[in-house]
N, CA, C and O atoms as a GROMACS GRO file, in nm:
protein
  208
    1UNK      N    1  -3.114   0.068 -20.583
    1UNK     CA    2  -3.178   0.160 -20.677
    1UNK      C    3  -3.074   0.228 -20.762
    1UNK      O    4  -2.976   0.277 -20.707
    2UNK      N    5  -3.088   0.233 -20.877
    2UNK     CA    6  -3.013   0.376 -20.956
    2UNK      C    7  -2.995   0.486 -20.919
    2UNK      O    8  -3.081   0.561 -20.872
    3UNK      N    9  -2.854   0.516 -20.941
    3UNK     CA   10  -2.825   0.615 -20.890
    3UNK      C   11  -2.928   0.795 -20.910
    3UNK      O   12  -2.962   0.884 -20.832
    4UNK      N   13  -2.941   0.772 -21.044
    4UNK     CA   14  -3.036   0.893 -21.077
    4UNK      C   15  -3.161   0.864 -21.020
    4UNK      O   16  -3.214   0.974 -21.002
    5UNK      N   17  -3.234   0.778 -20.983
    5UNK     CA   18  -3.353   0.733 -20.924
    5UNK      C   19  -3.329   0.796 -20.760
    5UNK      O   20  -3.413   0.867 -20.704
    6UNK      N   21  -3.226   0.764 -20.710
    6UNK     CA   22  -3.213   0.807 -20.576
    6UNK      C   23  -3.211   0.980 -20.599
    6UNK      O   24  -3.295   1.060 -20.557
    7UNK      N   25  -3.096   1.006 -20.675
    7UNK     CA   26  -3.123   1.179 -20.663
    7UNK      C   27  -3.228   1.243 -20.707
    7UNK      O   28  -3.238   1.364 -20.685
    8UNK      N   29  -3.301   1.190 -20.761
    8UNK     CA   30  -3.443   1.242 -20.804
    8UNK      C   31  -3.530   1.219 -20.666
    8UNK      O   32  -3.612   1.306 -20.639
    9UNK      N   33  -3.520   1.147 -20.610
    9UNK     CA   34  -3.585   1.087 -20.471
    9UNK      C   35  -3.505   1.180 -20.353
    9UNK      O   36  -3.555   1.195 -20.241
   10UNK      N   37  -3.376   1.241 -20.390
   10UNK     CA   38  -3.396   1.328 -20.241
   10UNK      C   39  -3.358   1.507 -20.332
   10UNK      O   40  -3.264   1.583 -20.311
   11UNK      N   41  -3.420   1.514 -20.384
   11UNK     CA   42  -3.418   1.655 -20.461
   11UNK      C   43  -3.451   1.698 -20.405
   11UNK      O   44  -3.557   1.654 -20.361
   12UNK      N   45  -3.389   1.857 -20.335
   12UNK     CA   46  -3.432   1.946 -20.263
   12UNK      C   47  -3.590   2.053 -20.252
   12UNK      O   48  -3.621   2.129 -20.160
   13UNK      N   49  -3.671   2.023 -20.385
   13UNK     CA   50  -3.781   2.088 -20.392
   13UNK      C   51  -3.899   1.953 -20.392
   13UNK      O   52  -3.901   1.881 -20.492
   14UNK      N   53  -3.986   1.926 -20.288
   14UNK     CA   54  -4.059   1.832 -20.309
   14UNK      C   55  -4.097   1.811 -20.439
   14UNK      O   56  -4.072   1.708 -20.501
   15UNK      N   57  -4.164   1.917 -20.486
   15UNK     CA   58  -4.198   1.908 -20.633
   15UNK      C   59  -4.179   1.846 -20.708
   15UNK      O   60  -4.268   1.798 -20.778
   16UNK      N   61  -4.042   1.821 -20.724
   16UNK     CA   62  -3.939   1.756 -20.806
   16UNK      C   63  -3.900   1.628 -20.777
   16UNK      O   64  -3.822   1.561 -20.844
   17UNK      N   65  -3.986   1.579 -20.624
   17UNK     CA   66  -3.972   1.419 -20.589
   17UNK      C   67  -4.056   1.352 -20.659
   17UNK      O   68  -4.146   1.422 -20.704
   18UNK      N   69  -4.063   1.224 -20.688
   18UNK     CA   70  -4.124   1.138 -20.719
   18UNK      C   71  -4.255   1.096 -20.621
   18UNK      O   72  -4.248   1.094 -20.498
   19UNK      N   73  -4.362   1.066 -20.690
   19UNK     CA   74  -4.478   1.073 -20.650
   19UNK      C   75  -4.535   0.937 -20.568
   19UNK      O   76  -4.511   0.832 -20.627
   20UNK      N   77  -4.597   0.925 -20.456
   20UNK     CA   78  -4.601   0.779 -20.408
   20UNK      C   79  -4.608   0.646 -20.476
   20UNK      O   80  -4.530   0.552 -20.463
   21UNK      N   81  -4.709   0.654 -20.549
   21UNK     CA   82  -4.736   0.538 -20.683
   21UNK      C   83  -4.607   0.533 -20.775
   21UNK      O   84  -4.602   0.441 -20.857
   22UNK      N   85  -4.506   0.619 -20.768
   22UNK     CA   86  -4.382   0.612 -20.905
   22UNK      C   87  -4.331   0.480 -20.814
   22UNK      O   88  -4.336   0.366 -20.861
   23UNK      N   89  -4.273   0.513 -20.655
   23UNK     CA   90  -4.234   0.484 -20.571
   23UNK      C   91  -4.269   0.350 -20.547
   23UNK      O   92  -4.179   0.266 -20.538
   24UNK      N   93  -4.386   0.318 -20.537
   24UNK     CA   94  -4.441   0.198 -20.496
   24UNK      C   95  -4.456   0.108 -20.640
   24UNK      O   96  -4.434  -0.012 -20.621
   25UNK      N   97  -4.482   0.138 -20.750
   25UNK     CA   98  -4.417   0.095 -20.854
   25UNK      C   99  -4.279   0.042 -20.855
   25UNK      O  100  -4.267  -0.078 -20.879
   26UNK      N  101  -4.173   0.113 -20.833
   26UNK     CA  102  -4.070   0.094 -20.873
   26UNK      C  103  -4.024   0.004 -20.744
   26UNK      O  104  -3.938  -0.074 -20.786
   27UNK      N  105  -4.046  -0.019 -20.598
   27UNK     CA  106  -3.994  -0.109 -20.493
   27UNK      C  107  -4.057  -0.247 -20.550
   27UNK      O  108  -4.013  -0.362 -20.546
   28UNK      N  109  -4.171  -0.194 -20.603
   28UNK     CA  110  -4.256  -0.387 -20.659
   28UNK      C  111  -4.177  -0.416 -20.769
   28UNK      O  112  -4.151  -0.536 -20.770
   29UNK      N  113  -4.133  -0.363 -20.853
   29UNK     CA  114  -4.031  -0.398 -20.964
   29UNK      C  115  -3.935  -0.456 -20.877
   29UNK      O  116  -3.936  -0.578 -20.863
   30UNK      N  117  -3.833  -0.374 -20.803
   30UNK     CA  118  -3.722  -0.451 -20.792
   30UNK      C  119  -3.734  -0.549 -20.675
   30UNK      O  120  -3.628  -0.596 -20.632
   31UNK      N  121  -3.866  -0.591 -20.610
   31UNK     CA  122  -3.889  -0.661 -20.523
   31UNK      C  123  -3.923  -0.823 -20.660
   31UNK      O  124  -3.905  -0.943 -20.640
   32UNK      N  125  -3.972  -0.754 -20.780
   32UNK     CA  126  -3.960  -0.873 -20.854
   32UNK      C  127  -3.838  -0.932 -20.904
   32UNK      O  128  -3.812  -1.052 -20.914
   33UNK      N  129  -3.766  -0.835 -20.934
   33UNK     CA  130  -3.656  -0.869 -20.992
   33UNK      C  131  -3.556  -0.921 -20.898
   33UNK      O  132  -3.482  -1.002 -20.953
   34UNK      N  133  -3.532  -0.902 -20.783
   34UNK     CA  134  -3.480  -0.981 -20.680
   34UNK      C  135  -3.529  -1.128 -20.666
   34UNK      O  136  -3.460  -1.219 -20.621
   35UNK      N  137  -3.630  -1.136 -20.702
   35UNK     CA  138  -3.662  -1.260 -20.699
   35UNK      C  139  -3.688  -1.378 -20.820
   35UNK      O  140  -3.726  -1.492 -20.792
   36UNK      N  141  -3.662  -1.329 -20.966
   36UNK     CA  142  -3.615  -1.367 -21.091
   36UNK      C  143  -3.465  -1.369 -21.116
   36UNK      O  144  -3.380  -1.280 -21.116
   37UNK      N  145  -3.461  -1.504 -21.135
   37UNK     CA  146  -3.319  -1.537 -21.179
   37UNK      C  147  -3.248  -1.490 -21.287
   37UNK      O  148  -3.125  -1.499 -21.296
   38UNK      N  149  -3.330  -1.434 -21.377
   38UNK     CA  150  -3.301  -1.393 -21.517
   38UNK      C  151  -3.271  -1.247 -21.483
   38UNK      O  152  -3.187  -1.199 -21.559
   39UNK      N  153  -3.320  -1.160 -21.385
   39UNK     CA  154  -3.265  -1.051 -21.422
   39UNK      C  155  -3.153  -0.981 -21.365
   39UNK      O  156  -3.106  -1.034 -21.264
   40UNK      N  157  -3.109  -0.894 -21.398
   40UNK     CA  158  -2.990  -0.821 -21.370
   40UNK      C  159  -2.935  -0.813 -21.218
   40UNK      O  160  -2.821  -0.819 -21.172
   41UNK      N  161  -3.084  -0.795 -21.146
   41UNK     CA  162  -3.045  -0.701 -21.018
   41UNK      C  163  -3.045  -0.824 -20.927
   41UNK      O  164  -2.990  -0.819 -20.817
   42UNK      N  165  -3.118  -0.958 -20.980
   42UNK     CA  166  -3.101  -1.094 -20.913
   42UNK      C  167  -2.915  -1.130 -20.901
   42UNK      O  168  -2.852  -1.137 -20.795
   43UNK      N  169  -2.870  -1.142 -21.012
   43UNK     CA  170  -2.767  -1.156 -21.054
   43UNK      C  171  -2.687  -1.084 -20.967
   43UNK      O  172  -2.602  -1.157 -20.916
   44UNK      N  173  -2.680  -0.934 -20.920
   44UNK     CA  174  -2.612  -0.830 -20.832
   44UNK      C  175  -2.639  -0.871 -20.739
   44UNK      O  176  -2.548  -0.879 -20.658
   45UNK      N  177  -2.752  -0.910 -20.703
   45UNK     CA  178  -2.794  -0.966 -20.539
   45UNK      C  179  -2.688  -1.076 -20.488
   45UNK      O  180  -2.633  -1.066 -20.378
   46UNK      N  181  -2.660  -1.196 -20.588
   46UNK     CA  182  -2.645  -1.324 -20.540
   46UNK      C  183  -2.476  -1.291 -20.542
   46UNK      O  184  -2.399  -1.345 -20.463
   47UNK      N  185  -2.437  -1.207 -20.632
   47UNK     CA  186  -2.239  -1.168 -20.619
   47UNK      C  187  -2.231  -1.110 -20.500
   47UNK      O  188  -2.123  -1.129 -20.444
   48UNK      N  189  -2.342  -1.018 -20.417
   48UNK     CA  190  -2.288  -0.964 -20.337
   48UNK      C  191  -2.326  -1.042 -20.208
   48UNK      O  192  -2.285  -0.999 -20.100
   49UNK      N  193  -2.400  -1.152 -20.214
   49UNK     CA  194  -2.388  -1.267 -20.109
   49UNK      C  195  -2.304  -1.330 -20.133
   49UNK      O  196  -2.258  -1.349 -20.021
   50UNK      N  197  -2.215  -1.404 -20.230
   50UNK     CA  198  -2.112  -1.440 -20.218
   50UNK      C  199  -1.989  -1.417 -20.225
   50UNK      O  200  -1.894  -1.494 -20.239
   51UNK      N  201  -1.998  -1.241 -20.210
   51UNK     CA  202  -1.880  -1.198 -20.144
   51UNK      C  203  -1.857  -1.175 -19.992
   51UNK      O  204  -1.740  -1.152 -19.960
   52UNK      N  205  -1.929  -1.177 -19.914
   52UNK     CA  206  -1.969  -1.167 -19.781
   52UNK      C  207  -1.946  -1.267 -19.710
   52UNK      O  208  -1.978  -1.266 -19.591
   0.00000   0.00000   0.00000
């Protein structure tokens, strides 16, 4: 996840967290994009398996 995505996600006033649906939105995004070759975070996935 992005870094500002995470600190928005543990912000000390619930209020100010992100709402279940932002949440569940945004894991189905990058659950897609992990799995598209074309995008960015596919691309980050597969360097950091073949650095390992």
């Amino acid at each position: 996840m992005n870094h500002v995505y995470v600190k928005k996600f543990s912000h000390d006033k619930p209020k100010n967290r992100p709402h279940t649906k932002e949440l569940v939105d945004k894991l189905g995004q990058y659950q897609k994009d992990i799995m598209n070759y074309k995008a960015e975070l596919y691309e980050q996935v597969e360097i950091f398996r073949n650095s390992t």
